[in-house]
C-alpha positions in Angstrom: 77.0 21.8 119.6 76.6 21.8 123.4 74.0 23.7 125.3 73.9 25.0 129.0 70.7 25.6 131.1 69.4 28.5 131.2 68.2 31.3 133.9 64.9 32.1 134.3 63.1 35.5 135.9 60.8 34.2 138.9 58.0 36.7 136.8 58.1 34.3 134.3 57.9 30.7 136.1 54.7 29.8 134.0 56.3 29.5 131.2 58.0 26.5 132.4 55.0 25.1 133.2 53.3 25.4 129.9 56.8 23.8 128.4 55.8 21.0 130.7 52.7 20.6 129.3 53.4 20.2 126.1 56.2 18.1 126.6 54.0 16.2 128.7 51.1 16.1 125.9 53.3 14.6 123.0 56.1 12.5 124.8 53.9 10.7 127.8 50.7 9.9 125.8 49.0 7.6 128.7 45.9 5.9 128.1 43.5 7.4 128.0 44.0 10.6 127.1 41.9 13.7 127.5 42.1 17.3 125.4 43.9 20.0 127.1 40.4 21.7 128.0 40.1 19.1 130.6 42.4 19.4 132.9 42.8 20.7 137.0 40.7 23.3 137.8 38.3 22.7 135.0 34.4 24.4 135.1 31.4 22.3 133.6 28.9 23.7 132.8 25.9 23.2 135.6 22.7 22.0 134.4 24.1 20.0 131.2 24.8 16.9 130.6 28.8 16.6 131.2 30.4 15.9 127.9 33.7 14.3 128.0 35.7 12.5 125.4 39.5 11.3 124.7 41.4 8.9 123.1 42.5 5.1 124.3 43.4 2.5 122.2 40.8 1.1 119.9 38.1 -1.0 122.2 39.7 -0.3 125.2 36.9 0.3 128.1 36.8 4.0 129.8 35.2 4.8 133.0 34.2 7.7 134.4 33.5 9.1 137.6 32.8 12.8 139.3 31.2 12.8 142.5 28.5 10.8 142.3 28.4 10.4 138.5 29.5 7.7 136.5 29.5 6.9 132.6 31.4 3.9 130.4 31.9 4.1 127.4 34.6 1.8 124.5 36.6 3.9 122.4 36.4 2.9 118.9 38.0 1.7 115.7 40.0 4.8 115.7 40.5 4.9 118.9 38.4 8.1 120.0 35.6 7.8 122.9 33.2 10.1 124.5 30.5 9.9 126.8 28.1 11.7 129.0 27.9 12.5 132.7 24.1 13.6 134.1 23.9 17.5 134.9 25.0 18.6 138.0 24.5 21.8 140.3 26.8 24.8 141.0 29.1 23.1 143.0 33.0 21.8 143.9 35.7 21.4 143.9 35.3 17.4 142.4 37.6 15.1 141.4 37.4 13.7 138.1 38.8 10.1 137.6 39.4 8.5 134.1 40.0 4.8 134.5 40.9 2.2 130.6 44.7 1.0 130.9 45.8 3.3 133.2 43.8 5.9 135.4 43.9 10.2 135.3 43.5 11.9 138.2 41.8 15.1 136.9 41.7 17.6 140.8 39.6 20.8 141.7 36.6 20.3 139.4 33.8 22.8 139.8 30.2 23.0 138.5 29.2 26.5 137.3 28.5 28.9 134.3 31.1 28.8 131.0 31.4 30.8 128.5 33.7 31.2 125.6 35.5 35.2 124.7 36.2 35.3 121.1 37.0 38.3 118.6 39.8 40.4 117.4 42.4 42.5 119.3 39.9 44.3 121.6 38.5 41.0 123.2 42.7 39.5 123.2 43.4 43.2 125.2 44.8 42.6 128.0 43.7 43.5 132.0 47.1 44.1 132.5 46.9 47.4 129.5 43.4 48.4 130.5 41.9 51.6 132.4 41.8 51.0 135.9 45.1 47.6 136.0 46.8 49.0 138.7 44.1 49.4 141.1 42.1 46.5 139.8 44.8 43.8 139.3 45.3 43.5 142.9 41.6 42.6 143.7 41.7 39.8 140.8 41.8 36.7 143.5 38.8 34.5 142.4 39.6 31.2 142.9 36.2 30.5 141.6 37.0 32.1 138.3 38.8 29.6 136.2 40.8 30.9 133.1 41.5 29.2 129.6 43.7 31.0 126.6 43.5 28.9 123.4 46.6 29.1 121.6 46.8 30.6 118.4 45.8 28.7 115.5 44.9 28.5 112.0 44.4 25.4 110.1 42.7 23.8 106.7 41.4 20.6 108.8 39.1 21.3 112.0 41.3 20.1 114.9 40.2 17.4 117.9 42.7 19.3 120.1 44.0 22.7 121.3 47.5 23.4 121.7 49.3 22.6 125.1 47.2 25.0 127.7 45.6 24.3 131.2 43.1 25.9 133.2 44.0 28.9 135.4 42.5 29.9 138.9 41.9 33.6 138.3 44.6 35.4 140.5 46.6 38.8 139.9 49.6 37.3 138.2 47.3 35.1 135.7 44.9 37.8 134.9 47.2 40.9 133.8 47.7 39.0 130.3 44.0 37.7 129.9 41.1 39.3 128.1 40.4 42.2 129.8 36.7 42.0 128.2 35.8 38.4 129.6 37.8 38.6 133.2 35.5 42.0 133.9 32.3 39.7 132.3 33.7 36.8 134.3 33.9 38.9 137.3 30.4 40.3 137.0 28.1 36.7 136.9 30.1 35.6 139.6 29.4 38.2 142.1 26.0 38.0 141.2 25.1 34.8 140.5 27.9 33.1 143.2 28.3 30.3 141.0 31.8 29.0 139.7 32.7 30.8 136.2 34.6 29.6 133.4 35.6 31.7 130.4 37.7 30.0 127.2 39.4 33.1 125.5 39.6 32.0 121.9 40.6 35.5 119.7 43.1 36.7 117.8 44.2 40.3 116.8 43.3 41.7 113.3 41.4 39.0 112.4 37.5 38.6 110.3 34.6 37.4 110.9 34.3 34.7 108.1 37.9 33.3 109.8 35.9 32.3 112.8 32.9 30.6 110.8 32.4 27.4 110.4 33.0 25.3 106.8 29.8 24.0 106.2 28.0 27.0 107.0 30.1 29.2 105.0 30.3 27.1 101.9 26.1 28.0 102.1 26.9 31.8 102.7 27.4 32.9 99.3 29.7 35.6 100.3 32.4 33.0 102.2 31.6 30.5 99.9 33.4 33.2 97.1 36.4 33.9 99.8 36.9 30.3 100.1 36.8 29.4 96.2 39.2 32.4 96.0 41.7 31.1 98.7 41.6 28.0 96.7 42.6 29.4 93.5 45.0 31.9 94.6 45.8 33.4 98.1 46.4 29.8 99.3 49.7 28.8 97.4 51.7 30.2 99.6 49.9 29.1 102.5 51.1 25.7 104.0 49.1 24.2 107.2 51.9 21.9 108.1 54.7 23.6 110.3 57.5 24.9 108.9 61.5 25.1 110.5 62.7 28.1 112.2 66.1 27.2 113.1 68.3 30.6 114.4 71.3 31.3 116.6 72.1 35.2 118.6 74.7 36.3 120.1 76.8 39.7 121.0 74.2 41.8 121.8 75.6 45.7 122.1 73.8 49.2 122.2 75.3 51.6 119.9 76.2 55.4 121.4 74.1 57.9 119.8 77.2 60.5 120.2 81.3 60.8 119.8 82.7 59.2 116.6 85.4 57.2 119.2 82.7 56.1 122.1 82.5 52.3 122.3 79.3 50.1 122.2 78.0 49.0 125.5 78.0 45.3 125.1 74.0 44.3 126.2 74.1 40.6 126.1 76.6 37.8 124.9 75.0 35.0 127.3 78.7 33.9 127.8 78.3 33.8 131.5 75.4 30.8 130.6 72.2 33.0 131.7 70.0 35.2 130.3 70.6 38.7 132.0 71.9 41.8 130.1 73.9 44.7 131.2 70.7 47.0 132.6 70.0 44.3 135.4 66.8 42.6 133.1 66.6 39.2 131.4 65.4 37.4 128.2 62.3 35.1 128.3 61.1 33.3 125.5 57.0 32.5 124.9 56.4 29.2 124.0 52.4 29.8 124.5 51.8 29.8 120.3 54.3 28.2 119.5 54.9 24.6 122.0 56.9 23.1 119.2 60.4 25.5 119.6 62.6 25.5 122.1 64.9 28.0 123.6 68.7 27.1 124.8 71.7 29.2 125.2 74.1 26.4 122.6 78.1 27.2 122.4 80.0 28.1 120.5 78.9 31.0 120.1 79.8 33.8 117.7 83.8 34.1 117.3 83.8 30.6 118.1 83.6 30.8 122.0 81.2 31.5 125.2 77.4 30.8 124.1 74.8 31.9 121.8 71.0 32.2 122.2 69.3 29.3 120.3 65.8 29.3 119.1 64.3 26.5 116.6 61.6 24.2 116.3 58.3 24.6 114.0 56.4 27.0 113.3 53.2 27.6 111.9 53.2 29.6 108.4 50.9 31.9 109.8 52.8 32.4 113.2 55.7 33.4 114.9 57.9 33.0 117.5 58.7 35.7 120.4 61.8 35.9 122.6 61.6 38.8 124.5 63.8 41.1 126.4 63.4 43.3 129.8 65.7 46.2 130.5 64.9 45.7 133.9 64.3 43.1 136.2 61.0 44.9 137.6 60.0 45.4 133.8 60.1 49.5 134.7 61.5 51.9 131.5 65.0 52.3 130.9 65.9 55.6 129.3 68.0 55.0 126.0 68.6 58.4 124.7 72.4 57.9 125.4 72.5 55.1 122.1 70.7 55.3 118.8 70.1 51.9 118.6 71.1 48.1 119.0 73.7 45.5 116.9 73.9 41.7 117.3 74.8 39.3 115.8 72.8 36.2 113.8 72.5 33.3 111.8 70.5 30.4 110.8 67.2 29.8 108.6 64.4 31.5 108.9 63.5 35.2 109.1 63.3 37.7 111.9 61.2 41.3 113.2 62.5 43.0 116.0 59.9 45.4 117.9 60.6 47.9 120.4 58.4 48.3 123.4 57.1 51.2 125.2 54.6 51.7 127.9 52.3 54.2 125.7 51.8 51.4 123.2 49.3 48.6 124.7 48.5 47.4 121.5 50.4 45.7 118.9 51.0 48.4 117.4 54.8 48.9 118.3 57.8 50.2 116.9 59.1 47.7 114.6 61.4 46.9 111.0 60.2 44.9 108.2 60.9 41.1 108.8 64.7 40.4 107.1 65.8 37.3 106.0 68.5 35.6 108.1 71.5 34.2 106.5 73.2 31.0 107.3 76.7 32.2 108.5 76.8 35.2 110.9 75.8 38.4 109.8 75.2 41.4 111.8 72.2 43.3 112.1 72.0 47.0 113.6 68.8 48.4 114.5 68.6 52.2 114.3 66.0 53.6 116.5 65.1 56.0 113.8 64.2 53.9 111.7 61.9 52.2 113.3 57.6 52.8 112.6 54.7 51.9 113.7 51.9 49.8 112.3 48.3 48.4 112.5 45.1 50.4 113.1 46.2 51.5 116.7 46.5 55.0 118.1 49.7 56.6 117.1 52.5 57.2 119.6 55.7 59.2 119.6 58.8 57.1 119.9 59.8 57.6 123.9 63.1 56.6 123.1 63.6 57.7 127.1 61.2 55.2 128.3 61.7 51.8 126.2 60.9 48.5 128.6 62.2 45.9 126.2 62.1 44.8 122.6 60.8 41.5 120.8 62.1 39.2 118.4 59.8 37.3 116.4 61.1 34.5 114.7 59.0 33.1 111.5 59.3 31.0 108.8 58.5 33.4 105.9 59.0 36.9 105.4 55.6 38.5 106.3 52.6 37.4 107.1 50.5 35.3 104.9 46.7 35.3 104.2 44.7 33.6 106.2 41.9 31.3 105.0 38.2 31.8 105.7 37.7 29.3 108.2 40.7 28.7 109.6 40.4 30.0 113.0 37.8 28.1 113.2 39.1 25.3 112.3 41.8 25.8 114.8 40.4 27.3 117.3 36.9 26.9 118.1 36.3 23.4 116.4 38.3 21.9 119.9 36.4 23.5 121.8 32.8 22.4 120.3 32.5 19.2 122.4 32.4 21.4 125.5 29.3 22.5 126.9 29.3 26.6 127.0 26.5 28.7 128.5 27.0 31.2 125.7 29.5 33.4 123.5 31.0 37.0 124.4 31.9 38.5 120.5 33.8 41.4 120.1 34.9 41.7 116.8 33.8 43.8 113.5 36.6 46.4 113.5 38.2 43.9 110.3 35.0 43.6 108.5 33.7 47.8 108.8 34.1 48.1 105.2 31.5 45.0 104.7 28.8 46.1 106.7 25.8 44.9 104.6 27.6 41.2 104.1 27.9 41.6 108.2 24.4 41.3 108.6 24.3 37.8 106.9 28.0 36.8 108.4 26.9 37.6 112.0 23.8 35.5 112.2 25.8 32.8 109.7 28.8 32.6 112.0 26.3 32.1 115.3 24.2 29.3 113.4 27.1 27.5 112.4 28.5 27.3 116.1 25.3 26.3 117.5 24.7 23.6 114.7 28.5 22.7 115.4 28.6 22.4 119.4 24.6 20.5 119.1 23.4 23.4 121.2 20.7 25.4 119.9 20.4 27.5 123.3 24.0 28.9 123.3 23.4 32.7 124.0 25.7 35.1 122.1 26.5 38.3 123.6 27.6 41.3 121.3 29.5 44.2 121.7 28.7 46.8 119.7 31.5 48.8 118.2 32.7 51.9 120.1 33.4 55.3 119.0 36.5 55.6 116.6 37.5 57.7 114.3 36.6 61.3 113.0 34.1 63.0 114.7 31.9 64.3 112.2 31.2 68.4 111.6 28.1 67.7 109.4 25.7 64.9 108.6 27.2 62.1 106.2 27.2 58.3 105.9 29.5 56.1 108.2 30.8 52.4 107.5 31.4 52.5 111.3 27.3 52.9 111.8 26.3 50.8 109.1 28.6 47.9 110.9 26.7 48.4 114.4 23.3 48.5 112.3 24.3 45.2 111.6 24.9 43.8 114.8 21.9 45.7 116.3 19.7 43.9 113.7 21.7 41.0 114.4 20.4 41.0 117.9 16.7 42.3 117.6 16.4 39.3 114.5 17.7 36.3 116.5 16.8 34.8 119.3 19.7 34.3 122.5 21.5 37.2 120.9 22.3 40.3 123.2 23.9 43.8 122.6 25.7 45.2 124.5 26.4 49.4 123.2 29.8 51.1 124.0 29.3 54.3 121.6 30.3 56.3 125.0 33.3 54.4 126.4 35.4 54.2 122.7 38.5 56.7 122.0 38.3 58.7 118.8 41.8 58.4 117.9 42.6 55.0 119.5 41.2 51.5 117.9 42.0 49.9 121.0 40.1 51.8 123.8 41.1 51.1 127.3 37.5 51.5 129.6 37.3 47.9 129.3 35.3 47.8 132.7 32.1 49.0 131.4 32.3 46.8 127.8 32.6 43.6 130.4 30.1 45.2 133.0 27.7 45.8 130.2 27.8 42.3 128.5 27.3 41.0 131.9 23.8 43.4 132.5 22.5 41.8 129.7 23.1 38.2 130.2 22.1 38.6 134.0 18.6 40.2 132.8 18.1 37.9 129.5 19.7 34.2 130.4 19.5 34.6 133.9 16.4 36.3 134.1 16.9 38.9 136.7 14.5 41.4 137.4 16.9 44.2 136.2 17.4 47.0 133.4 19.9 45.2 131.1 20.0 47.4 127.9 19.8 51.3 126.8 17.4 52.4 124.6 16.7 50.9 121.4 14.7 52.5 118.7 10.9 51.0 118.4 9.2 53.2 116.3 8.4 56.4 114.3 5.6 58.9 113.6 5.4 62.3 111.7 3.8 65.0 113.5 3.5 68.0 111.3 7.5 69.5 111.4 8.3 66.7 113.4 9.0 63.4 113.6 8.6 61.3 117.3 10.8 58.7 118.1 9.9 55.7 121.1 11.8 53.2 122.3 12.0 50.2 124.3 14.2 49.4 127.2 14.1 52.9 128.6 14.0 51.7 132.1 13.6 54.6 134.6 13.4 56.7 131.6 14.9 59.0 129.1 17.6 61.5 130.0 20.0 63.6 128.1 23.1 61.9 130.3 25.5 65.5 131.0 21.9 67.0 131.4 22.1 69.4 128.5 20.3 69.3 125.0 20.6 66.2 123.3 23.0 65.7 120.9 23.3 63.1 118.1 20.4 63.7 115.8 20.0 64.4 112.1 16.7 64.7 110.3 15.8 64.3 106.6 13.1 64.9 103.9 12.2 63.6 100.5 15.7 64.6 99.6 17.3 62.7 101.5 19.6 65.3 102.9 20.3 64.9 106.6 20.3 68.1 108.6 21.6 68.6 112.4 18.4 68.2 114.2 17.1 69.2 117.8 15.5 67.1 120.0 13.6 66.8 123.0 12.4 64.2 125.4 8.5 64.4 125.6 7.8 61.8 128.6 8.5 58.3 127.2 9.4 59.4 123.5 11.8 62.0 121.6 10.7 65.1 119.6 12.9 65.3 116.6 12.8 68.5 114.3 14.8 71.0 112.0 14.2 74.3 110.6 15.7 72.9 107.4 13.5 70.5 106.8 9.6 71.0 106.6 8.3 67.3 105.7 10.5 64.8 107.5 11.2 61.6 106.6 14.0 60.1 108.3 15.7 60.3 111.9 19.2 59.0 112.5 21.0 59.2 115.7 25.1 58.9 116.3 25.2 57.7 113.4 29.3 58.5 112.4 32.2 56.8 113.2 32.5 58.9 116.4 29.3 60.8 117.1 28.9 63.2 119.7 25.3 62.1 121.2 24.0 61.7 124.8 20.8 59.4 124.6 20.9 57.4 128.2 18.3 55.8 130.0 18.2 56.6 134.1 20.2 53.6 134.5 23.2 54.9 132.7 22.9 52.6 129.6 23.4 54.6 126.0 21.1 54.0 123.7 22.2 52.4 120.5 23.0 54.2 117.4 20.4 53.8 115.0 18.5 54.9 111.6 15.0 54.8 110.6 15.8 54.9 107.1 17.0 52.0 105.0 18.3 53.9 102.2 21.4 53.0 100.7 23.5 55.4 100.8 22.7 59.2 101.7 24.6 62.1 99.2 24.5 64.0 103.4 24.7 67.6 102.5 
């Protein structure tokens, strides 16, 4: 089998550079050597000891030196060193030299504030999908904003390393794929605080809370200790941490006419000419980001024994997947495909495939996709019907715009579906690396996996914050919360919510701990969409409340949050810290939001009025109240702002259980 070089579209010239990387990080080990999250362009965080460590070979002598600053330090028996530098201001760019055997040359160091992004799929949701990309994208030119994306990666043994990634100076083309969430958070401190900003985006889509926690701590949390002993017994058999082959050929790509029993198949793609176009004027790329052990090479001969064929192998993780991806057009703009109903090629190999159809309505992973199908080891075809494609996941359903398509995926994986992953795992993985670092704080967004365990969330939350400050030996890590939007059905009467009961326990979560923020989106979610897009204000907001709490500005940082309550006759009054300028029904109508409930625990739309600093709260159905709870549904209609413009947090004054509602 011979293989040709392969085209690739100037929009996707990074990807070469990754493959680089990690060619460069398991084929040229030089001593010393340093983890990937030390690299050009790196932030440190100012006003810490610098914290840097590697590997050499066993006793070998390292030196360091950034600007002034100089350490030594002998790596050890097994061949690992690390050493301090002494804090430094906001500052740069340095040069960080590593001298044992040989000497790294580490360029354009800065000195600044870092902080790590972590969650499920609304912290991984990208700037490029969000409300506001096209105007905002353009602007994104902060060379003093430095990016890092932690591979995907889950694991049963905490790992020294990330996968192959580098540091990225915060421009339009390297933002449209980060965390929409952190780059608006990013963006925020560093127009106020103009200091240098790092932010590690470590999250991954669909994912709990007890994934990201880690081991020791959660073999003392009864409830992950019972998750883990569980994985152990049974969900892990199938699970295997080592990587597994993927090992596929393509070829003879063709769309198939939707009418007219004699019209021919457009032939799409059968890479004979040795590049990676198709027939509509766009091009195949392949994203080695997750998965730096494959390779991508157009191989001949290819089906029928001539021309070329698309080759994709290498290892995979059990719990990942491949993605080669194709563009219709060159400008990544929709094709319209109501001419075909649907697409045939050719395959064969080991391993097992998904293809996905992408649209410009769907931002989420929620696209139109088939089953994974197991591929067989001489060519087979496979024809995908566009009808019979359907979506999946918890995102906002779309209609099939078979007239605006801009491409389809295929994954390549080692098993059929998707297997469990273990409690720990991503932690493991993916924050474990990173614990050596020095980090100002944590941005979490994450919860949406774990609604239907509300009351274990408010021992998981805390647990999962202890164990990374215990882990990374930094007790003063702040840890910035983002309460869970509006989703869901919006509620006609008064009734219990696991939505509410999961924000109670990140509200708690906040007001219990110390170096633990909130910040409230109940206004900016989407009723019928998991995956909101008003990303701005969710950053914006997380940024308000580390710029008034760990940077101590003199500024209103937080909405109102429930203090106290008293019963006055029919009534019940409600007062509240963090009200800043004050109180105000935000649309400047009645507000909306509150139910009200007596000894039989019944909850009744209530009316309310603001009375100076504090709320009047009352009902005509209930005489003797006991209990006040506002927005508290999976998408309430309320209205509770201070004069800033900050909601005020849902909340309940009851702690009962459950509540029959009416």
């Amino acid at each position: 089998m011979t293989s040709a070089k392969w085209e690739t579209c100037p929009l996707r010239q990074e990807i070469w550079a990754l493959l680089a990387l990690a060619c460069f990080s398991t084929m040229a080990q030089a001593d010393p050597v340093l983890p990937h999250l030390i690299s050009d362009h790196a932030v440190f965080q100012q006003g810490h000891e610098i914290h840097l460590w590697g590997t050499a070979d066993p006793g070998e002598k390292i030196t360091v030196t950034l600007a002034r600053n100089s350490a030594t330090a002998s790596a050890n028996s097994a061949g690992r060193w690390d050493l301090h530098l002494s804090a430094m201001s906001a500052g740069g760019p340095f040069t960080l030299i590593v001298t044992g055997k040989k000497t790294l040359v580490i360029k354009d160091i800065l000195i600044g504030e870092v902080w790590i992004a972590s969650g499920q799929s609304n912290m991984t949701f990208a700037l490029g999908d969000s409300a506001g990309a096209s105007e905002e994208i353009p602007k994104a030119d902060y060379p003093e904003i430095r990016l890092f994306t932690v591979p995907k990666r889950v694991t049963l043994s905490a790992q020294q390393d990330t996968l192959a990634e580098a540091w990225h100076l915060c421009t339009p083309e390297a933002v449209k794929e980060f965390s929409a969430v952190a780059y608006y958070f990013a963006r925020e401190l560093h127009r106020k605080l103009g200091v240098p900003i790092g932010i590690v985006e470590s999250a991954w889509p669909g994912t709990a809370i007890e994934e990201w926690t880690a081991p020791l701590a959660a073999q003392q949390n009864p409830q992950i200790k019972t998750m883990l002993d569980q994985w152990d017994t049974h969900e892990g058999k199938g699970f295997s941490e080592g990587k597994q082959t993927v090992d596929m050929e393509f070829d003879d790509f063709e769309l198939l006419p939707a009418t007219g029993e004699d019209a021919k198949p457009l032939p799409f793609a059968n890479f004979d000419a040795g590049n990676v176009h198709n027939a509509l004027g766009g091009y195949w790329f392949y994203d080695w980001h997750d998965t730096p052990e494959t390779s991508f090479e157009l191989v001949f001969p290819g089906h029928g024994g001539g021309g070329f064929a698309a080759h994709v192998a290498g290892k995979v993780d059990a719990s990942d997947d491949s993605r080669w991806i194709v563009r219709y057009h060159l400008d990544a703009s929709p094709a319209d495909l109501t001419a075909y109903a649907g697409i045939r090629f050719w395959v064969r190999g080991d391993g097992n495939i998904r293809f996905r159809s992408l649209q410009p309505t769907i931002t989420d992973w929620d696209d139109y996709s088939l089953p994974p199908q197991r591929v067989a080891a001489d060519w087979r075809p496979v024809t995908v019907w566009f009808r019979d494609l359907r979506q999946e996941g918890w995102g906002v359903r779309q209609d099939f715009t078979q007239q605006t398509l801009t491409g389809f995926v295929i994954e390549s994986m080692p098993a059929a579906g998707y297997p469990a992953r273990p409690a720990t795992g991503l932690y493991r993985g993916m924050i474990a690396p990173l614990m050596p670092y020095d980090f100002r704080g944590v941005i979490w967004y994450q919860g949406e996996s774990n609604a239907l365990k509300a009351v274990q969330y408010r021992t998981l939350l805390p647990t999962l914050i202890d164990s990374w400050r215990a882990e990374s030996q930094q007790t003063d890590m702040q840890f910035l919360i983002v309460q869970l939007p509006n989703y869901g059905a919006i509620p006609q009467q008064p009734a219990d919510s696991a939505w509410a009961r999961l924000r109670e326990a990140e509200l708690l979560t906040a007001q219990q701990h110390h170096g633990v923020g909130l910040a409230v989106t109940i206004d900016v979610g989407d009723p019928s969409d998991l995956h909101p897009h008003r990303k701005a204000a969710v950053g914006q907001r997380l940024a308000l409340w580390a710029l008034g709490t760990t940077y101590h500005q003199p500024i209103v940082y937080s909405g109102p949050l429930f203090k106290s309550m008293m019963v006055e006759g029919h009534s019940a009054r409600l007062t509240f810290t963090n009200i800043g300028g004050g109180l105000i029904a935000k649309d400047g109508g009645a507000l909306r939001g509150f139910a009200i409930a007596g000894a039989d625990r019944r909850f009744h739309w209530a009316s309310a009025q603001i009375d100076s600093d504090s709320i009047l709260v009352s009902s005509s159905d209930v005489a003797a109240p006991i209990a006040v709870r506002y927005a508290w549904a999976d998408s309430p209609e309320c209205n509770l702002f201070n004069a800033e413009g900050l909601p005020a947090s849902p909340f309940r004054t009851d702690d009962w259980p459950n509540s029959p509602g009416r």
